[in-house]
C-alpha positions in Angstrom: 56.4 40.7 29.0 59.1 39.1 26.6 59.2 39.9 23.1 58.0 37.3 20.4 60.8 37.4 17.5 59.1 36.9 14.0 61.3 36.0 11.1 60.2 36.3 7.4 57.5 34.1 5.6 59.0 31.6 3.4 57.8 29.0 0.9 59.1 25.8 1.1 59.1 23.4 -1.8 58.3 19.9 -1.9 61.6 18.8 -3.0 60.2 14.9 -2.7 57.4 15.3 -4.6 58.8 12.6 -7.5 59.0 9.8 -5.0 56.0 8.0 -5.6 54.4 5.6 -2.7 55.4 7.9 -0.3 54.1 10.8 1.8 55.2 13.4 -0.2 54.1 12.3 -3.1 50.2 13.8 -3.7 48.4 10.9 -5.1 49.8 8.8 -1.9 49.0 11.4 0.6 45.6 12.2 -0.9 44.8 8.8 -0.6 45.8 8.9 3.4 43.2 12.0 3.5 46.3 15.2 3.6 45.4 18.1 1.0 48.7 17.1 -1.1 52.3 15.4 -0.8 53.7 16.9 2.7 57.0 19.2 3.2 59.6 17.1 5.2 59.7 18.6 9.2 63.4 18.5 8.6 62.6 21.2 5.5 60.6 23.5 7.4 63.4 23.0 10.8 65.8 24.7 8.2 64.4 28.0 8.6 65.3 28.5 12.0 69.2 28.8 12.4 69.1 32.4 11.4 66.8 33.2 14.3 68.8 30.7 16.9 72.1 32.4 15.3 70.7 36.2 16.2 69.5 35.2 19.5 72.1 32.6 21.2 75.2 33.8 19.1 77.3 31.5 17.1 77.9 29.2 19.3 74.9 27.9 18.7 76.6 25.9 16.0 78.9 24.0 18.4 76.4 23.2 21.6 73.1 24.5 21.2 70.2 22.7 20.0 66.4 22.6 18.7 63.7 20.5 19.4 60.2 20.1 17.4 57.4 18.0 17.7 55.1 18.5 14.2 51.5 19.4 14.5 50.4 20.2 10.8 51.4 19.4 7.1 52.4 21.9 4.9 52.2 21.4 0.9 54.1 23.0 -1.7 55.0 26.7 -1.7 52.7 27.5 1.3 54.0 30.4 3.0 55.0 29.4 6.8 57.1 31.6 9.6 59.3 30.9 12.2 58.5 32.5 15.8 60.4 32.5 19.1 59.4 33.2 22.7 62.9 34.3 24.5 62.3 31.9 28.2 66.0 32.7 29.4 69.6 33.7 27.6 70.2 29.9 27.4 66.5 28.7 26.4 63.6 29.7 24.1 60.1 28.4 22.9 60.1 28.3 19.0 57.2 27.0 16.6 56.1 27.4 12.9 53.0 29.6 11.7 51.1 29.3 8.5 49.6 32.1 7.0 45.9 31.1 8.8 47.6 31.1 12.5 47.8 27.3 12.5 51.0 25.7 14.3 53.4 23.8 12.1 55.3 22.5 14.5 56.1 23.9 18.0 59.1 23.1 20.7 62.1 24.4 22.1 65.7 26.0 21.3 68.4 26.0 23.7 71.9 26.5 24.2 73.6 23.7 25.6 71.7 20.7 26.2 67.9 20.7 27.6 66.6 18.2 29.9 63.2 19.7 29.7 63.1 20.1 25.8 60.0 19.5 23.9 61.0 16.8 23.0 62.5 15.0 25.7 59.4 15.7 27.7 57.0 13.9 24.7 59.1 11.0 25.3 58.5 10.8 29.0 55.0 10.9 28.7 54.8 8.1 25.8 52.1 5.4 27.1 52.9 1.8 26.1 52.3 0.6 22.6 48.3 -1.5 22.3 48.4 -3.3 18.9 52.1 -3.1 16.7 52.1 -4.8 13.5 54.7 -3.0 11.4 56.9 -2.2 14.5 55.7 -5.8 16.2 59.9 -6.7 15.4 61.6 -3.6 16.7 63.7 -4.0 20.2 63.4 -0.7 22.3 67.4 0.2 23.2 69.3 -2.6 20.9 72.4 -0.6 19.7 73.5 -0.3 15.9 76.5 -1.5 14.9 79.2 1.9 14.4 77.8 3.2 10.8 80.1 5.0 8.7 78.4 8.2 7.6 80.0 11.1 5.5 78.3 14.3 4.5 78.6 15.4 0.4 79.3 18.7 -1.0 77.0 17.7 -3.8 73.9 17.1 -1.1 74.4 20.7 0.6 74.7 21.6 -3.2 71.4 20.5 -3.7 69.6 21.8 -0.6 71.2 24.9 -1.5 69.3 25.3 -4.5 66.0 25.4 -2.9 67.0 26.4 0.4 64.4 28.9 2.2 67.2 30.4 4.7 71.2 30.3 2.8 73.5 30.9 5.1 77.4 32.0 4.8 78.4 28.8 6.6 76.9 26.6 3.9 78.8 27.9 1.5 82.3 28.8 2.9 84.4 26.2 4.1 86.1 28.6 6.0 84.4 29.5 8.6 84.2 26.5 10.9 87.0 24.5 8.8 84.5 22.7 6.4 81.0 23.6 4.6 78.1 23.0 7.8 75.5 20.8 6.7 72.2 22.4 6.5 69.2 20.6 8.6 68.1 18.3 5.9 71.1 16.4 5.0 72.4 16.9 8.3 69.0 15.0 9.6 70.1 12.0 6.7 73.1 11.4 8.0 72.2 10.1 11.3 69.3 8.0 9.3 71.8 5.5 8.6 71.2 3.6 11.7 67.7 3.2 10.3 67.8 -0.3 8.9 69.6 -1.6 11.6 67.5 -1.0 14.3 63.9 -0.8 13.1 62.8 -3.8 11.0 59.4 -2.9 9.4 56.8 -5.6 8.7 55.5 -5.3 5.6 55.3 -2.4 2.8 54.5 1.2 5.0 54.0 4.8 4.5 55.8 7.0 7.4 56.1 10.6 8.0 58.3 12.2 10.5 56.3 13.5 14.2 59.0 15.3 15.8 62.8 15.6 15.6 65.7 17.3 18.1 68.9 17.8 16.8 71.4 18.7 19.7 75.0 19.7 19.1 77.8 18.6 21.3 81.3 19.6 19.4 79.4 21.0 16.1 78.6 21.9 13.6 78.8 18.8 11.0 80.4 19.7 8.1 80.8 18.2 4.3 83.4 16.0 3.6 84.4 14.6 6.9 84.2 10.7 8.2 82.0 10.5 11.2 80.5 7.6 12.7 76.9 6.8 13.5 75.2 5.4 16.3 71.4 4.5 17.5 69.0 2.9 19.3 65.2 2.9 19.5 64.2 5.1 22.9 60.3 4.3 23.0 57.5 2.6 20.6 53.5 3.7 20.7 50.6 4.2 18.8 47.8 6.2 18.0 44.2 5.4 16.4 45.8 6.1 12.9 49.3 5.3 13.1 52.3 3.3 14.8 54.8 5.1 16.5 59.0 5.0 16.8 61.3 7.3 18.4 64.7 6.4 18.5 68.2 8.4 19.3 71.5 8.8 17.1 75.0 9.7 17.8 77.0 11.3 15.4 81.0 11.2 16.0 84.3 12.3 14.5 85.4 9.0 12.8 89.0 10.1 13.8 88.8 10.8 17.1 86.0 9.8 18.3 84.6 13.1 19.7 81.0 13.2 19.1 79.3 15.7 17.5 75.9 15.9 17.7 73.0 13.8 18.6 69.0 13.4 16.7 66.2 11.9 18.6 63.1 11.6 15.8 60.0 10.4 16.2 57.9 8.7 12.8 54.6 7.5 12.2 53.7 4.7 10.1 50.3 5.1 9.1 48.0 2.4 9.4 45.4 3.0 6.8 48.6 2.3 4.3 49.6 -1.5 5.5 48.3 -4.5 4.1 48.7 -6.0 7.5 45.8 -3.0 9.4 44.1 -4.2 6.5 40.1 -5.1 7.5 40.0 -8.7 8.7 43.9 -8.5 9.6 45.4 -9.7 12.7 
């Protein structure tokens, strides 16, 4: 029987909490029936490197990967935990625990790529979309144009002051020849395709549903010129919301290497468009 590895309860903070008409704001996520504004999955997905780093090694930084598909909100300063299930030396099960048992968000971890990630697997079983209205524009596997994308010292600077899990690489720019971008703005980065490749109808509400990050020649790192790339992957729905996963490429602007990929899946909830509105069609 394999050994679950437990690492230390931590309280995130609701570091969007300002941005008002959005999930993470309370009186907009109230109003969509959550308890308060939610904790970003790419937030909580920053308290797992230390426990990848302990079990795969440091080259976890360079090809490994994680992959999460988000079951429950969290609020401010609830306490969560990170878990993992060891499957093989190359591949793990990982999730998220609050303090009442409840999963946060489950998935895998891996060293090289996974072509049975968690997340990889959801988007095999996507069923097509019935109704779109937000997403009723979007073109499943039209490319972005190359998006020029660069990582700030001042944004790892802010993550850093509210971070759950600090790490040495975060701070020293010595270690892998630049400052690694911790899972939120590293997440950001590839966001820039965004505008190019899903054209929302109307004003929405989104949250994320599930995000892998996978790195091929990492880590990122502050302060460098890389280059963006996407595509949407798959497009469904669900009783309360519409549904978008798409991929992104991140490479060295220079050379064109790439370094690491995001697949993310959001949810645009209908209760918060004008056009699911009653009578609508």
């Amino acid at each position: 029987m394999t050994q679950t590895i437990t690492g230390p309860w931590r309280r995130p903070r609701n570091t969007s909490a300002n941005e008002k008409g959005g999930i993470h704001d309370d009186d907009t996520a109230q109003n969509l029936g959550f308890q308060g504004g939610t904790i970003a999955g790419s937030i909580h997905m920053e308290q797992f490197p230390p426990l990848l780093i302990d079990y795969f090694g440091e080259a976890w930084w360079s090809k490994g990967g994680m992959s999460l598909y988000f079951k429950a909100a969290t609020i401010d300063d609830e306490p969560v935990c990170c878990k993992l299930d060891p499957i093989s030396r190359t591949r793990a099960r990982i999730w998220m625990e609050n303090e009442a048992g409840t999963q946060i968000m489950e998935g895998t971890a891996s060293l090289d790529e996974d072509p049975e990630s968690e997340v990889s697997r959801r988007i095999e079983a996507v069923r097509a979309p019935g109704d779109l209205r937000m997403l009723r524009e979007v073109t499943i596997g039209a490319p972005s144009p190359d998006c020029p994308v660069r990582i700030s010292t001042e944004s790892i600077d802010q993550r850093l002051a509210v971070i759950t899990e600090p790490m040495d690489c975060y701070k020293d720019d010595s270690i892998y020849d630049g400052r690694v971008a911790p899972v939120a703005p590293f997440v950001h980065a590839f966001r820039v395709v965004e505008p190019h490749i899903i054209p929302v109808q109307g004003p929405y509400v989104g949250l994320f549903g599930s995000i892998e990050l996978q790195y091929l020649n990492g880590p990122a790192v502050a302060d460098k010129d890389y280059v963006a790339q996407g595509h949407v992957v798959a497009l469904s729905d669900s009783p309360r919301t519409e549904i978008i996963w798409y991929t992104a490429t991140l490479c060295d602007a220079a050379s064109g290497v790439p370094v690491a990929r995001m697949t993310k899946m959001d949810r645009l909830m209908k209760d918060a468009s004008p056009l699911w509105a009653e009578g609508e069609v």
